[in-house]
C-alpha positions as CSV (number, residue, x, y, z in Angstrom):
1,X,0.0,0.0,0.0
2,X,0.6,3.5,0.0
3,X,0.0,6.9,1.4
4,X,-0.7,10.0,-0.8
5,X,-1.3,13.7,0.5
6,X,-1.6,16.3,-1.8
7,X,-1.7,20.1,-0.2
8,X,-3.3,22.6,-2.3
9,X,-1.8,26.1,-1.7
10,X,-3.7,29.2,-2.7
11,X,-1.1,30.4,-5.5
12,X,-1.9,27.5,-7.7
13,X,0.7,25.4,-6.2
14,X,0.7,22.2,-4.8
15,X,3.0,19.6,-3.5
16,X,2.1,15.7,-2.9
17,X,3.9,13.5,-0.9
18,X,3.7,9.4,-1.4
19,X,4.7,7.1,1.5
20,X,5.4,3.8,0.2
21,X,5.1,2.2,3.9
22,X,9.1,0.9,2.9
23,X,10.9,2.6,5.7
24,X,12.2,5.0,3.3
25,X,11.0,8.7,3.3
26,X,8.1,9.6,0.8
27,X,8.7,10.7,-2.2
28,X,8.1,14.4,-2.9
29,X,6.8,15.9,-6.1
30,X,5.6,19.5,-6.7
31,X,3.4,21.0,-9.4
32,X,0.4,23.5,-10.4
33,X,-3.6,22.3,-10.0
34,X,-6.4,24.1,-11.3
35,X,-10.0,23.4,-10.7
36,X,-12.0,23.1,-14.4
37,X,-15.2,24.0,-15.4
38,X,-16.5,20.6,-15.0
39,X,-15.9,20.5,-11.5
40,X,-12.9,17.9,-11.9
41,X,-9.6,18.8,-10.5
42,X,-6.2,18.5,-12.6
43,X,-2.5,18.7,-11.2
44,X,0.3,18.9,-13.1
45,X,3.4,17.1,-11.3
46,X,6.4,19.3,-12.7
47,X,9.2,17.5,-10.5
48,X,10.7,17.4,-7.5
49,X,12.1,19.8,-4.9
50,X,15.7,19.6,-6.3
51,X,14.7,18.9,-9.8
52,X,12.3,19.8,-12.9
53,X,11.0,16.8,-14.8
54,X,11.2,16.7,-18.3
55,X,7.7,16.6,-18.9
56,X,4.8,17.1,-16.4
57,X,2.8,14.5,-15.3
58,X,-0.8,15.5,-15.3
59,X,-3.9,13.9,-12.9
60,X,-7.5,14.5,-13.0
61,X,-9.7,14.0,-9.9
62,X,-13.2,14.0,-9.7
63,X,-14.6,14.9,-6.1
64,X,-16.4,12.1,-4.6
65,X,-18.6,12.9,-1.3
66,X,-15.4,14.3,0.9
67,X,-12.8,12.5,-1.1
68,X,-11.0,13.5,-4.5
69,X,-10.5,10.1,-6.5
70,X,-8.2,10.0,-9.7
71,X,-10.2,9.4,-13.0
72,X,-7.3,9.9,-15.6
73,X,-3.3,9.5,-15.6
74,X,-0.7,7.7,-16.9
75,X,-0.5,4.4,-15.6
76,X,2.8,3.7,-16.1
């Protein structure tokens, strides 16, 4: 299993942190979210603290009851 948490700051900003329960210390990504006219959420994970990915990786939520789920991203 894992453990996601993604923090939404107010500037459009966002970091997400996964804990792999391993032992070892999550991984950190940051990014840009905006909320769409649809209601859906995307992110846009740009890289880590110490370095830029080569190309974003982009996730779409959909809010369901008090939880956001993911409904598209790259599976691999």
């Amino acid at each position: 299993g894992r453990v996601i948490s993604l923090v939404l700051y107010d500037d459009g900003t966002l970091q997400m942190s996964t804990d792999y329960l391993n032992g070892e210390s999550p991984v950190v990504e940051v990014g840009t979210w905006q909320e769409n006219e649809d209601g859906t959420l995307t992110i846009d994970l740009t890289g880590t603290p110490e370095e830029a990915y080569a190309e974003a990786h982009t996730i779409t939520f959909e809010f369901q009851d008090d939880q956001i789920v993911a409904v598209d991203y790259d599976e691999a």
